[in-house]
Structures are given as structure tokens and as C-alpha cells.
N, C-alpha and C positions, 0 to 999 in steps of 0.2 A: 539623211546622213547623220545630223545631229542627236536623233531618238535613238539611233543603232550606238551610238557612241555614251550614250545613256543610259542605253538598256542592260549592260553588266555590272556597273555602280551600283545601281539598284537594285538588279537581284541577290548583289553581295551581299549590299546594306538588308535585305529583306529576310534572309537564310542566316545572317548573322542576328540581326533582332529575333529569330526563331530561337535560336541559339540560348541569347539570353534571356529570352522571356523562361523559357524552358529550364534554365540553371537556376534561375530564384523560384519559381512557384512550379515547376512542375512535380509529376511521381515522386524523383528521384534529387530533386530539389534542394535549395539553402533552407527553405522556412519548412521542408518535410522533416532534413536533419534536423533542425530545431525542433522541431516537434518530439524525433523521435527523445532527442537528447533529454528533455525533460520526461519523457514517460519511462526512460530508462533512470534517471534520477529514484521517479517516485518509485518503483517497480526496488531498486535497488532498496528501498529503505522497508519496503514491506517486507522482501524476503529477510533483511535482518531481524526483522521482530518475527517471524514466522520461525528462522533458528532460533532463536529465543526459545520460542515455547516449544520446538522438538527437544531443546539439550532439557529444560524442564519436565518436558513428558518421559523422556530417555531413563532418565534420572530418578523419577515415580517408578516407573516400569522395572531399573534396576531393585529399588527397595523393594518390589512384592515378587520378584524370584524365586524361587524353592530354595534355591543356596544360600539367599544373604537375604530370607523375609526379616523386615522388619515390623514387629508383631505391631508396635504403636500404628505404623502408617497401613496396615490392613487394618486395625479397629478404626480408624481415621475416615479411612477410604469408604468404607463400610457403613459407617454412619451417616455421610455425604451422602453417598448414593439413595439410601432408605431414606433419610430423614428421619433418623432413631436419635434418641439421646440417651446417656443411662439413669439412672433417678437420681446419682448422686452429684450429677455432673451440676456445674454454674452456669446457666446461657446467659448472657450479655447480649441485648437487641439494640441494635444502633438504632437512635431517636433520626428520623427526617425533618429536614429541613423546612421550618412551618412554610407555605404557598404565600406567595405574596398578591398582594394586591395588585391588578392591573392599575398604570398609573401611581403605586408607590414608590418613593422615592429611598424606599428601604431595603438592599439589598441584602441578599443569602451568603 
């Protein structure tokens, strides 16, 4: 008589700790939302730099048009791609950064 009278206590209590074992770690979860919350964060910041460099590409793309070429940024373009210069042109090479020593206490 006593076990029958204890046996629904505990399968509440059993079906309920499923419950919330389930609401914090499972699928569909407290620590899944977190999870996703952050990958939606990062995801969020990449797509902004990713507009970035389409309104930049957009923006190229408008300059070498047939209607509105802009003749500099075809010579420009043009050079880039080949790695041509013209004879009269200045090149400026950027000096790197001397290697340091492992264990120097001298930084770059």
C-alpha cells in the first residue's frame, strides 16, 4: 500500500526532472540558445564586413561601365591585374619589418 502511494510522486518527480534536464542541455535547449546566440553575433559582424566590400566592389564595378568609365581607374585596374608600371611612374616599396630574434625582448 505504501509503494502504490509512492509510486506517482515519483514518476511526476521523474517526467519532470526529464523535463528539465531537457530545457537546459538538450537540442532545443538554454545552453543551444546560447550557443546559437553567439554564432549569430559572430555571423552578424562578418556579414557587415562582407557588405562592406560588395558596396566597395559595386562602386569599382560602377567606374569601369561603358557610360561613366573612368579612364584613371581602368589604367589603375589594369596595372594591378598585369603588374605593369609605366617607365615614368614612382614605385614606393614598403620596407618590412626586420625578424626578430626568438627570445628578443625587442618588439616590431
Amino acid at each position: 500500500m505504501r509503494l502504490q502511494s509512492l509510486l506517482f510522486p515519483l514518476l511526476a518527480l521523474g517526467v519532470g526532472g526529464y523535463f528539465v534536464y531537457s530545457l537546459q542541455s538538450g537540442d532545443h535547449g538554454l545552453e543551444a540558445r546560447a550557443t546559437l546566440e553567439k554564432r549569430k553575433a559572430v555571423l552578424a559582424g562578418e556579414l557587415a564586413g562582407l557588405q562592406d566590400v560588395r558596396r566597395r566592389l559595386e562602386r569599382d564595378v560602377a567606374l569601369l561601365r561603358p557610360e561613366s568609365l573612368d579612364t584613371d581607374m581602368l589604367d589603375e585596374r589594369a596595372r594591378a591585374i598585369l603588374n605593369l608600371a609605366h617607365p615614368d611612374d614612382l614605385i614606393m616599396l614598403k620596407r618590412r619589418a626586420p625578424a626578430t630574434e626568438p627570445g628578443s625582448s625587442v618588439k616590431p
